[in-house]
DRENSE-186991 format. One line per 10 residues: number of its first residue (from 1); for each residue x, y, z of N, C-alpha, C. Coordinates in nm, 2 decimals. Each point is the difference from the previous one (the first is absolute). Example, Ala and Ser with C-alpha at 12.3 -4.5 7.8 and 13.67 -1.06 7.14 Angstrom:
! residues 2
1	1.32/-0.57/0.78/-0.09/0.12/0.00/0.09/0.12/0.00 ~ -0.04/0.11/-0.07/0.09/0.11/0.00/-0.08/0.11/0.08
END
This chain:
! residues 262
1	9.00/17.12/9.30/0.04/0.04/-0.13/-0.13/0.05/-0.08 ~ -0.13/-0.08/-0.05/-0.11/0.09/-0.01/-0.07/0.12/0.08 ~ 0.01/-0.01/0.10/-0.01/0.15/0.06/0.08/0.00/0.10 ~ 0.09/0.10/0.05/0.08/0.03/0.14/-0.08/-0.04/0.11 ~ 0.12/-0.07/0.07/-0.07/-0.01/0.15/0.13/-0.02/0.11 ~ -0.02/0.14/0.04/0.11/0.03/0.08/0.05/-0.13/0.13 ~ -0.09/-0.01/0.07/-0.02/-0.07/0.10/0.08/-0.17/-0.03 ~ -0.05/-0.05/-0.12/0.04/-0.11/-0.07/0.17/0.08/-0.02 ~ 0.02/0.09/-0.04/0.19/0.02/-0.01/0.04/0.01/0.11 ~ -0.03/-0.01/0.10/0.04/-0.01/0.15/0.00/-0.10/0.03
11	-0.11/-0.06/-0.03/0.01/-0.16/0.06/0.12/-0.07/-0.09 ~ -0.04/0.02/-0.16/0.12/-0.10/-0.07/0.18/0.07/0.06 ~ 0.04/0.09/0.03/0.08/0.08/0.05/0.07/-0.09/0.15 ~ -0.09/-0.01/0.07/0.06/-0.09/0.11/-0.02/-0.13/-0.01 ~ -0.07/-0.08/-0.07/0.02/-0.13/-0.04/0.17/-0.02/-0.05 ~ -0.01/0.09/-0.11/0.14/-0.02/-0.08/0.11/0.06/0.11 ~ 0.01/0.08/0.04/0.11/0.06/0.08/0.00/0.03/0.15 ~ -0.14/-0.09/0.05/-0.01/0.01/0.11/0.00/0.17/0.10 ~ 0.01/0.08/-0.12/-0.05/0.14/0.05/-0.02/0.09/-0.13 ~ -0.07/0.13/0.00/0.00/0.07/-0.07/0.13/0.07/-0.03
21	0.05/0.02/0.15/0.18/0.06/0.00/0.07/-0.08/-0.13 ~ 0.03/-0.14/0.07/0.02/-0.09/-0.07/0.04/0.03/-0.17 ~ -0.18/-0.06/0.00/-0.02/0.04/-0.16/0.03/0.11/-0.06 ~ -0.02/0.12/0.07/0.04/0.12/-0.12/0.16/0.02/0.05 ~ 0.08/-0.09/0.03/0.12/0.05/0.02/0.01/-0.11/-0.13 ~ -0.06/-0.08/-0.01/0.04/-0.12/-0.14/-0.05/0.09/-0.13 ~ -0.14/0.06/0.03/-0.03/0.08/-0.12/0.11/0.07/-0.05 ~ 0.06/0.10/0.07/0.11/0.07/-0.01/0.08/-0.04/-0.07 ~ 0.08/-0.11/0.04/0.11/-0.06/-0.07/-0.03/-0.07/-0.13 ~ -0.14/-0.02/0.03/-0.01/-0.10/-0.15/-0.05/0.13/-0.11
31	-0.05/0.16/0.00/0.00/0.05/-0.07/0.14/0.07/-0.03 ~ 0.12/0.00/0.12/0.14/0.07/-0.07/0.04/-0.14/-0.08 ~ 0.00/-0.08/0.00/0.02/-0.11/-0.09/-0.03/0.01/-0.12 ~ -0.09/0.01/0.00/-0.11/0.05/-0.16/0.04/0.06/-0.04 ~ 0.08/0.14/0.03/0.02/0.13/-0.05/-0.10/0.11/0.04 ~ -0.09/-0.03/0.06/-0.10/0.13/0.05/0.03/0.09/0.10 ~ 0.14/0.09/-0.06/0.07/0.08/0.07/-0.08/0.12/0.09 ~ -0.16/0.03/-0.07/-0.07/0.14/0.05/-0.12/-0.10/0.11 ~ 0.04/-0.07/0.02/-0.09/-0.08/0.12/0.05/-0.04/0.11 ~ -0.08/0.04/0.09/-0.02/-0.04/0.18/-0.10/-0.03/0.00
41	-0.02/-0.12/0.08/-0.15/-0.03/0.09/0.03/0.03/0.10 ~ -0.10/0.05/0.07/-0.06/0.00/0.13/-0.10/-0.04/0.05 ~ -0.11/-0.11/-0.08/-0.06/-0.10/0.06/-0.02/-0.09/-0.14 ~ -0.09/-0.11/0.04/-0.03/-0.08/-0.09/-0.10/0.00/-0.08 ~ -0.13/0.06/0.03/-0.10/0.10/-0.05/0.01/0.09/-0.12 ~ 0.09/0.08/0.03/0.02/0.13/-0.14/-0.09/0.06/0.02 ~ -0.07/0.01/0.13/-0.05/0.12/0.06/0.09/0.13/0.07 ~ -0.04/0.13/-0.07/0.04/0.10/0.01/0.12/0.05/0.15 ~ 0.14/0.00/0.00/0.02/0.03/0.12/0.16/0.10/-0.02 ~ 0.06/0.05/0.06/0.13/0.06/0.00/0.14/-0.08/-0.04
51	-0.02/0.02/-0.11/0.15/-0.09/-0.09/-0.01/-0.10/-0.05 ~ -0.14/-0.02/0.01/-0.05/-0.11/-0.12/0.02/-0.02/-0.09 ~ 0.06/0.02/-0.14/0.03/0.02/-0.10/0.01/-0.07/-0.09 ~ 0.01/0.04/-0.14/0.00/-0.10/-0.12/-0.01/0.14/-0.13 ~ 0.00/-0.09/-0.10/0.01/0.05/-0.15/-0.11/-0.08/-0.10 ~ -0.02/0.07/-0.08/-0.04/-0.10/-0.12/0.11/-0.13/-0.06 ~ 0.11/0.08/0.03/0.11/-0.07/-0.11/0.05/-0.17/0.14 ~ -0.05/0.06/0.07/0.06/-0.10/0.12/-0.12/-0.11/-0.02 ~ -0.09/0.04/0.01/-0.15/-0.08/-0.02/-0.03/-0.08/-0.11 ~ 0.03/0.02/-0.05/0.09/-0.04/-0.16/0.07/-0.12/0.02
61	0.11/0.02/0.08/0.09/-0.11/-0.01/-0.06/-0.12/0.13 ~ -0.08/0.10/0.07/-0.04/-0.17/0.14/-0.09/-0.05/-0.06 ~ -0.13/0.04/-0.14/-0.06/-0.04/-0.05/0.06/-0.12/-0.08 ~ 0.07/0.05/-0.10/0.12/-0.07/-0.10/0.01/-0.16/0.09 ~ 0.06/0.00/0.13/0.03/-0.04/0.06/-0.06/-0.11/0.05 ~ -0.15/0.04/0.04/-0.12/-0.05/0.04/-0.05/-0.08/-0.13 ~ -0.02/0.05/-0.11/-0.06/-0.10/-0.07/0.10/-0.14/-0.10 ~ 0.10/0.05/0.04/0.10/-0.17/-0.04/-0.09/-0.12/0.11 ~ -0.08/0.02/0.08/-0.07/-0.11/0.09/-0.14/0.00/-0.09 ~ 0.00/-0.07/-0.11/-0.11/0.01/-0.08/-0.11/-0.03/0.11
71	0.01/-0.10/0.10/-0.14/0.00/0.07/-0.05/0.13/0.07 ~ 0.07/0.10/-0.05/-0.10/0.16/0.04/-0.05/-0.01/-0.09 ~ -0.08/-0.02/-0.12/-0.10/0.04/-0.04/-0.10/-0.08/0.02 ~ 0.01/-0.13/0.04/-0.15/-0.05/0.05/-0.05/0.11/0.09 ~ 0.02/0.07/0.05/-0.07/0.11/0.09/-0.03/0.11/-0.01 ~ 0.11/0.06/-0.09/0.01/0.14/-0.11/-0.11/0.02/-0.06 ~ -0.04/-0.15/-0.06/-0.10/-0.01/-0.12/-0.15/-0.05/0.07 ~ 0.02/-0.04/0.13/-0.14/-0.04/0.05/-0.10/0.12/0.00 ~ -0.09/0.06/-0.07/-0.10/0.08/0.02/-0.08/0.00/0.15 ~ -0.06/-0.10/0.05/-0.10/0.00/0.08/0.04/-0.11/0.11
81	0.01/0.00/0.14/0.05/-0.15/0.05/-0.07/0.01/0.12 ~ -0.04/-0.08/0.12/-0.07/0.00/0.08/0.08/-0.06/0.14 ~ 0.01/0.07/0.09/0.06/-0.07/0.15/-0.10/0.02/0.09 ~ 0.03/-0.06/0.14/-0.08/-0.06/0.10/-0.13/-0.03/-0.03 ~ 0.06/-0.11/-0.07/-0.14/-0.08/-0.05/-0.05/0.04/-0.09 ~ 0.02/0.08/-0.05/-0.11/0.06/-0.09/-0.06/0.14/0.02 ~ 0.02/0.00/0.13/-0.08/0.14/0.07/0.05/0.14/-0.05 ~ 0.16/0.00/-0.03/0.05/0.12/-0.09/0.09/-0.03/-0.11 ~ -0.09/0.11/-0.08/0.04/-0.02/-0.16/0.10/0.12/0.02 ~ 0.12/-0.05/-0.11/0.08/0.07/-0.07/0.00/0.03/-0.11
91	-0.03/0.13/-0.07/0.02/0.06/-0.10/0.15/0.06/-0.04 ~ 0.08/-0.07/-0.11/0.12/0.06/-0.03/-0.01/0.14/-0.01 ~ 0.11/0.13/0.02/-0.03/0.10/0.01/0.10/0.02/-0.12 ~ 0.05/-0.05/-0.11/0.08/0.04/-0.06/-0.15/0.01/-0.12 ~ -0.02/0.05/-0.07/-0.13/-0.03/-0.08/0.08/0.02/-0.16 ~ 0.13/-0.02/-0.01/0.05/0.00/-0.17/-0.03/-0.20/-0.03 ~ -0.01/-0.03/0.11/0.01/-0.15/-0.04/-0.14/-0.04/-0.04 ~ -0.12/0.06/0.01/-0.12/0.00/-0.07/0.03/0.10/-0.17 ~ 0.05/0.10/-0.01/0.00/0.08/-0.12/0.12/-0.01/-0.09 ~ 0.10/-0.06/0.06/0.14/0.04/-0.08/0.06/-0.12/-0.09
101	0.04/-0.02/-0.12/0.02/-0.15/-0.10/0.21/0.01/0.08 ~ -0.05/-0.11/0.06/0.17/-0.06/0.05/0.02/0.06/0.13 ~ -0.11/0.00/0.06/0.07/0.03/0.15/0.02/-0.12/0.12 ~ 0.07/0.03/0.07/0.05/-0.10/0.12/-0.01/-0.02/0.11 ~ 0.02/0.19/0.02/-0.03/0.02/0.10/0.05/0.17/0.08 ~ 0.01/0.00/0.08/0.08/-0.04/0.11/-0.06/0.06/0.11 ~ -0.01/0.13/0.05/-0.02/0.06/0.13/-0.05/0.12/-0.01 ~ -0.14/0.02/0.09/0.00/0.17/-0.01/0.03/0.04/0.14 ~ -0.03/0.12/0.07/0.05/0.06/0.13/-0.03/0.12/-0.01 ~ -0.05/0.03/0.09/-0.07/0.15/0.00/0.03/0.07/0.17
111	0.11/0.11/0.06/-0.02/0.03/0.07/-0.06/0.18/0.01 ~ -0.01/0.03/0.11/0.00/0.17/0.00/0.15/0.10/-0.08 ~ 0.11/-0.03/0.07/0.14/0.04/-0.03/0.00/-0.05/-0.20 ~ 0.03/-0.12/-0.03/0.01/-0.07/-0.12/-0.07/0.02/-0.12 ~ -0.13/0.04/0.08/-0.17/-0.03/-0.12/0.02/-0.13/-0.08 ~ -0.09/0.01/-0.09/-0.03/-0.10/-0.07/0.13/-0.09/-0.07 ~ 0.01/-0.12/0.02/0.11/-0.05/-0.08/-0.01/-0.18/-0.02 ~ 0.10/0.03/-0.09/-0.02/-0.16/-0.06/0.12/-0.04/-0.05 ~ 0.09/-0.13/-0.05/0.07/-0.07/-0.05/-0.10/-0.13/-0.03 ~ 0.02/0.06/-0.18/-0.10/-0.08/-0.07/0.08/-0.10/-0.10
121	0.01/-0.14/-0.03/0.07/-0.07/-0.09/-0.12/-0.04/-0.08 ~ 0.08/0.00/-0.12/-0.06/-0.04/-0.11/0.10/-0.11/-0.14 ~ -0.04/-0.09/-0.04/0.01/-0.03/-0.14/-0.01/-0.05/-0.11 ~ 0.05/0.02/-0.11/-0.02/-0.02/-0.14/0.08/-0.05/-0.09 ~ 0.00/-0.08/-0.05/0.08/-0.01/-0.13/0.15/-0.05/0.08 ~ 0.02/-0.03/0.09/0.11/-0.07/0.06/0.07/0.14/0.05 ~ -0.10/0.11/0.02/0.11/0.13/0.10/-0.09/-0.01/0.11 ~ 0.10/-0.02/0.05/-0.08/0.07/0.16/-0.01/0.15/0.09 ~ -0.06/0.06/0.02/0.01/0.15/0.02/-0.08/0.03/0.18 ~ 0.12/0.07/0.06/-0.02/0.02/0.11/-0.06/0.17/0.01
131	-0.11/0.06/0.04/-0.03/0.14/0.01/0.00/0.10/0.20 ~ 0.01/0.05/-0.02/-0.02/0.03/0.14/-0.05/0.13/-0.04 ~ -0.07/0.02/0.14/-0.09/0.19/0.01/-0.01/-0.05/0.10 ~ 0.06/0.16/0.07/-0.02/0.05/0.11/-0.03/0.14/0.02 ~ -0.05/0.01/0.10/-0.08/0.12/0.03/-0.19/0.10/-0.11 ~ 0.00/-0.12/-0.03/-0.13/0.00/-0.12/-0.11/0.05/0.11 ~ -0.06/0.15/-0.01/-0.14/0.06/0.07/-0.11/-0.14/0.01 ~ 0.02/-0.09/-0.11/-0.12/-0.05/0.04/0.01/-0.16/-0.05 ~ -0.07/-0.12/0.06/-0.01/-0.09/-0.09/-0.01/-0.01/-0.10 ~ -0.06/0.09/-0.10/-0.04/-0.08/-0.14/0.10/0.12/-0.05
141	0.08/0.07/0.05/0.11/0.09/-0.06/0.12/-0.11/-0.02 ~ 0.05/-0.09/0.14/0.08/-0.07/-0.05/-0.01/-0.09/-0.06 ~ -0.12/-0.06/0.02/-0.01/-0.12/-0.16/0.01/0.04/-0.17 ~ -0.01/0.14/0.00/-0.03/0.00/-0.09/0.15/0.10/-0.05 ~ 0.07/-0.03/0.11/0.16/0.10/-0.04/0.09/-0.13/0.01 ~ 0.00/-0.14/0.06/0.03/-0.15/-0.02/-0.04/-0.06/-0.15 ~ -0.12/0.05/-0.04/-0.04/-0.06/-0.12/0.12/0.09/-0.13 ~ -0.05/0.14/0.04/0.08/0.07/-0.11/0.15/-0.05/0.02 ~ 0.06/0.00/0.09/0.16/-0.04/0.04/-0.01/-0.15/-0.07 ~ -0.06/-0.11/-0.01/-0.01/-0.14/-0.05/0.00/0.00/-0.15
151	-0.10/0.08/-0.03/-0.09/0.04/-0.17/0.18/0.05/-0.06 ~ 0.08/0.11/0.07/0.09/0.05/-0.11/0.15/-0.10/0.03 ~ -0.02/-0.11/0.12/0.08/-0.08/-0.03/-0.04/-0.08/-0.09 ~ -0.04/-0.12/-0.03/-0.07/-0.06/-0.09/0.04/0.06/-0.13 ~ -0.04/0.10/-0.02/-0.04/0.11/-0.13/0.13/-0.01/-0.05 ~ 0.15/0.02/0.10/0.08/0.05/-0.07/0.15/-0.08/0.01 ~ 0.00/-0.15/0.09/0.07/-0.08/0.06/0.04/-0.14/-0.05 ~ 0.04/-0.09/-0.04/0.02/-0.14/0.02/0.09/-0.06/0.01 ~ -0.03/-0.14/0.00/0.11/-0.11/0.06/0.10/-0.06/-0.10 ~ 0.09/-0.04/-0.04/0.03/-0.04/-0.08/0.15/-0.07/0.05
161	0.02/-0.16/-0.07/0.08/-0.08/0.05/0.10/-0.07/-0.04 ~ 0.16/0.10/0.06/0.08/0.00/-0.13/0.05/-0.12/-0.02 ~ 0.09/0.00/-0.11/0.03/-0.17/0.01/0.11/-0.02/-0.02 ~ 0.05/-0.14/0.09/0.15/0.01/0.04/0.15/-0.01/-0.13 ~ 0.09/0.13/0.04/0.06/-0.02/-0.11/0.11/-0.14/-0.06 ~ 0.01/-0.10/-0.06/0.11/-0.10/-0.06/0.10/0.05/0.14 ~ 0.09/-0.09/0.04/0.14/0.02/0.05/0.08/-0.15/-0.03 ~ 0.12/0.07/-0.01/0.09/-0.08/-0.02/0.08/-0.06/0.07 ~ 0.05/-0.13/0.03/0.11/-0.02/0.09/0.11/0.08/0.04 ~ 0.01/-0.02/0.10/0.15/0.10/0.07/0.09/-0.09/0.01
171	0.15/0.04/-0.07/0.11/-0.02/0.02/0.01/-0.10/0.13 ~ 0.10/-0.07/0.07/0.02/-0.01/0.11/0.15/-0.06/-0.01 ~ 0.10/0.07/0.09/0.11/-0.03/0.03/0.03/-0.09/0.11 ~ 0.09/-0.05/-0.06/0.06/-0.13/0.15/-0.08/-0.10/0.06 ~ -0.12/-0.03/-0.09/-0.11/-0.12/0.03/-0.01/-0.12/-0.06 ~ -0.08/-0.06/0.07/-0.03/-0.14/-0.11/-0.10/0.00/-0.10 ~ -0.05/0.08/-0.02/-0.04/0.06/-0.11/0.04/0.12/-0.04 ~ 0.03/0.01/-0.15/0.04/0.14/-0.03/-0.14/0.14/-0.06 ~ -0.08/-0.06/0.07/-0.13/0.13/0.00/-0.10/-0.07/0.11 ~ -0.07/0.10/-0.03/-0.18/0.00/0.11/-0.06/0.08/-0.09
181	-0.14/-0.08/0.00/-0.11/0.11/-0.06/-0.08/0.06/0.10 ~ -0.04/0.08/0.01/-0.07/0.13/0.06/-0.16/-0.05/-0.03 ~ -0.08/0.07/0.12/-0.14/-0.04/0.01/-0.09/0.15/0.06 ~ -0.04/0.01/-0.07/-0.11/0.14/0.04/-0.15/-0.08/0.03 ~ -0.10/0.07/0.12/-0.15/0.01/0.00/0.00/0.01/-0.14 ~ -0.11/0.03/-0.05/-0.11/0.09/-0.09/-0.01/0.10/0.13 ~ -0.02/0.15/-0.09/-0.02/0.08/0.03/-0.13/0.06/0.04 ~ -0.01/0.03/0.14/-0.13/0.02/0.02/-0.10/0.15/-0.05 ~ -0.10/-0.03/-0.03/-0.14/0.10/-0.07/0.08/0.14/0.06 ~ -0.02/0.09/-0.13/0.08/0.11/0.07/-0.14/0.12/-0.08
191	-0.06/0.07/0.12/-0.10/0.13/-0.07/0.10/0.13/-0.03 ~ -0.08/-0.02/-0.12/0.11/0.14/-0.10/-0.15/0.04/-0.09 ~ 0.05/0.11/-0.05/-0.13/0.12/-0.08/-0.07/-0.07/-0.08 ~ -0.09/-0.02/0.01/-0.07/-0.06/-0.18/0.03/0.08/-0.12 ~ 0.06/-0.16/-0.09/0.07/0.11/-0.12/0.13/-0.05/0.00 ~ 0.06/-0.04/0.14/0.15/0.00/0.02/0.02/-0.16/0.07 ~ -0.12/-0.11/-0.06/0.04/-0.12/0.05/0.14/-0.05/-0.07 ~ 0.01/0.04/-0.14/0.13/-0.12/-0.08/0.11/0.16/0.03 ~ 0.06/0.11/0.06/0.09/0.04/0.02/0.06/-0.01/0.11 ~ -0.07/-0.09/0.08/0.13/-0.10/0.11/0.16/-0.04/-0.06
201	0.09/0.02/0.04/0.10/-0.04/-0.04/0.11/-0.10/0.08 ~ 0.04/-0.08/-0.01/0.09/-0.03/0.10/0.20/-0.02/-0.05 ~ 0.04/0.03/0.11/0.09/0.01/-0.01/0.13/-0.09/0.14 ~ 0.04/-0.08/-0.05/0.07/-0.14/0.05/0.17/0.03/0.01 ~ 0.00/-0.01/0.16/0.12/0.05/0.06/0.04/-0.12/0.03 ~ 0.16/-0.10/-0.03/0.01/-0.13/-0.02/0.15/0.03/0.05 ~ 0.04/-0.11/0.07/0.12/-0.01/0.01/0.07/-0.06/-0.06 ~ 0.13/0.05/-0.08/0.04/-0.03/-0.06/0.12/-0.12/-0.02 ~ 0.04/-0.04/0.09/0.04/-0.11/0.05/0.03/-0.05/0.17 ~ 0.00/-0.10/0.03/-0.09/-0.08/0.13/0.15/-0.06/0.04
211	0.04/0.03/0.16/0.09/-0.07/0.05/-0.02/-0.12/0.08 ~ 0.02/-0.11/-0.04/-0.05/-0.15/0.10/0.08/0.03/0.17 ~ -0.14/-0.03/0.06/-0.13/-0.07/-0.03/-0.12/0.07/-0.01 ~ -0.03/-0.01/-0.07/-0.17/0.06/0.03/-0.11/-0.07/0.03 ~ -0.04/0.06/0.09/-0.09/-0.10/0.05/-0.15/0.05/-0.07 ~ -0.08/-0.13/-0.02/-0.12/0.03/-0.03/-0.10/0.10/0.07 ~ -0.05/0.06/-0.11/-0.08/0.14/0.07/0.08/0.12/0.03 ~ 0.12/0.00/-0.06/0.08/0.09/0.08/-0.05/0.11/-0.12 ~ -0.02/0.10/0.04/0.00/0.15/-0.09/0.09/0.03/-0.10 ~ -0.03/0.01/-0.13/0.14/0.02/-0.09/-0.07/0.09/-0.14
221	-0.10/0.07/0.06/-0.05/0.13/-0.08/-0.10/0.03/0.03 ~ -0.08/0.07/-0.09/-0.17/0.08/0.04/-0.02/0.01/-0.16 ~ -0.17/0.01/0.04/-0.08/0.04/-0.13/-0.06/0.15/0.04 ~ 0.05/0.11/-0.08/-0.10/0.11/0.06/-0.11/0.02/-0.12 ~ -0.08/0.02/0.04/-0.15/0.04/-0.10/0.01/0.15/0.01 ~ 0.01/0.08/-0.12/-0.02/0.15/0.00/-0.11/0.02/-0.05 ~ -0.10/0.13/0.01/-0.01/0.06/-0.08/0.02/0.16/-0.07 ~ 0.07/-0.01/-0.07/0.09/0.12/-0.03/0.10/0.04/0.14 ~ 0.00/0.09/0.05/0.16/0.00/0.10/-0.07/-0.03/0.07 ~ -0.16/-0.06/0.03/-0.02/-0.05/0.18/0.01/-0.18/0.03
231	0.07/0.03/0.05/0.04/-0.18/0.07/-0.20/-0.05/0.06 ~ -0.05/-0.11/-0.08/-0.10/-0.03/0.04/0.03/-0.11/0.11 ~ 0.10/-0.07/-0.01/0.01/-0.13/0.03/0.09/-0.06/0.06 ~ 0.10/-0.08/0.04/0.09/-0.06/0.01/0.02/-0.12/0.04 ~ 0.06/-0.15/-0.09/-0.01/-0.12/0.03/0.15/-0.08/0.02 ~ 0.02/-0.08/0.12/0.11/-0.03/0.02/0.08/-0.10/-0.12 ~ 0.08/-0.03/-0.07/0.06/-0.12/-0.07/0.08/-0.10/0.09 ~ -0.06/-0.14/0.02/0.08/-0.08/0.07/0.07/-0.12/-0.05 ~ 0.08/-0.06/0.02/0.07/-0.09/-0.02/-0.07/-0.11/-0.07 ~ -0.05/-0.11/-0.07/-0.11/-0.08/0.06/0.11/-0.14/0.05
241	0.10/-0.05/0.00/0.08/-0.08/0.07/0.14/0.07/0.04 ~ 0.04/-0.10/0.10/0.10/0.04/0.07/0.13/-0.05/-0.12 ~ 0.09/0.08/0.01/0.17/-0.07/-0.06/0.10/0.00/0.09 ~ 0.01/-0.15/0.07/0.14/0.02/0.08/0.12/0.08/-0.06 ~ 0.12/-0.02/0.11/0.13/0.08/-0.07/0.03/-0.16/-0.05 ~ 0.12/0.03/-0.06/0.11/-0.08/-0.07/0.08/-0.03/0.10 ~ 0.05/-0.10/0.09/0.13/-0.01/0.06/0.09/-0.17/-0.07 ~ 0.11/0.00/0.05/0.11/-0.08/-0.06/-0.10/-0.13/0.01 ~ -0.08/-0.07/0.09/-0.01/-0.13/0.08/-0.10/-0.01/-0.15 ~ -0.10/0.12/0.00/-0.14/-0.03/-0.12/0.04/0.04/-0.17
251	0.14/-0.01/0.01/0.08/0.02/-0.12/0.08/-0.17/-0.03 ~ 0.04/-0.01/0.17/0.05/-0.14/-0.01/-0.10/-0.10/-0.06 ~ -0.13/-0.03/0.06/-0.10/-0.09/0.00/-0.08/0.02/-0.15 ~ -0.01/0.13/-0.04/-0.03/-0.03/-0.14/0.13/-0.04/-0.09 ~ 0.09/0.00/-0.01/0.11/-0.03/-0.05/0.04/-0.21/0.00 ~ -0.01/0.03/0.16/0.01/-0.15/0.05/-0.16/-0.05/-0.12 ~ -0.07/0.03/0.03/-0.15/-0.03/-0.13/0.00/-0.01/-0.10 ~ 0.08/0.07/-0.08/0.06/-0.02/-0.12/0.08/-0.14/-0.05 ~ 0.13/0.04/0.08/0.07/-0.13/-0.01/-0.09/-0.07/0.01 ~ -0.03/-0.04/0.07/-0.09/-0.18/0.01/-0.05/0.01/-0.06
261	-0.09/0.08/-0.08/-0.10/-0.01/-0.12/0.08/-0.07/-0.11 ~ 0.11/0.10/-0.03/0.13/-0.05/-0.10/0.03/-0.12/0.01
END
């Protein structure tokens, strides 16, 4: 992770999968999974070869992906580290992590076919911002086309966290209780334009009355977060207890309950 070493993705490749075959037939599936539809591997390296392939937008998402394991940045962010003994130093090759306010990290890569390239994370203010360049003539072309791509996220982006709307109990027919109240998450941090944090709106799709039984957790609406006609969001509404049905025997026994009370 501070500087490429091919030989090392070979080795970790057959540890894990006991071959390179192996492994990039896992790579494979684990980037159609992702959605990184414009990607093939053909080795584990990302050294230059026939059908190799990838996108910015794909790079993007196995980055995305990569840093929910917050322990990538203890490495991302190591500047300088030393193996066999001591005898070779490592110099990180990403160099925004010495100049840039909120970086994390991530990867550079430089082949003949590709040129210069990077997937750089960064951030601030509780946004997190993923950049990618590819095909940059030169080192300090892509850092400095990462930094601009970061600088006009930042500049023109943020987080904001909407908050969950009141609901009301639902109706319930044929139960031992005649309602259930409904339970939403809080809604999670949604990035929208700066400027446009308080025109989140939400809008609460509820059912309008409930046939016993329902069981706890069962689905019985959604919260959609818009902004203006774009759907930002969407959160399930669940039950938060269960309501048996009503039959004769638990009509009898409350009844029989009564009386004696009487």
């Amino acid at each position: 992770v501070i500087m490429s070493a091919n030989d090392a993705a070979v080795a970790l490749a057959e540890h894990v999968a006991g071959s390179e075959d192996d492994f990039l037939r896992q790579m494979n599936e684990k980037a159609k999974a992702l959605g990184m539809n414009d990607t093939a591997f053909k080795n584990c390296n990302g050294l230059d070869e026939d059908g190799h392939l990838t996108s910015a937008y794909d790079i993007a998402l196995m980055s995305a992906q990569l840093i929910k394991h917050k322990k990538i940045f203890d490495y991302t962010l190591t500047w300088i580290d030393h193996v066999r003994g001591g005898k070779t130093q490592l110099v990180n090759t990403n160099k925004l992590i010495r100049t840039y306010k909120g970086i994390t990290g991530l990867k550079t890569g430089t082949t003949g076919k590709a040129g210069s390239c990077i997937s750089a994370t960064a951030e601030r203010d509780n946004v997190s911002l993923i950049a990618v360049v590819l095909g940059s003539p030169s080192t300090k072309d892509r850092f400095a086309d990462a930094a601009q791509l970061l600088d006009y996220g930042f500049a023109n982006w943020a987080m904001t966290a909407p908050e969950t709307p009141a609901l009301e109990p639902v109706p319930v027919t044929n139960g031992m209780q005649n309602s259930v109240e409904p339970e939403a998450p809080a809604g999670k941090s949604i990035l929208v334009p700066k400027g446009k944090e308080n025109d989140v709106v939400s809008q609460v799709t509820l059912a309008e009355t409930l046939e016993a039984p329902v069981e706890k957790g069962q689905i019985i609406g959604k919260i959609t977060y818009k902004l203006g006609d774009e759907t930002l969001q969407e959160t399930d509404i669940r039950a938060k207890t269960a309501v048996s049905q009503i039959t004769f025997f638990s009509v009898f026994r409350i009844l029989l309950k009564y009386t004696v009370c009487f």
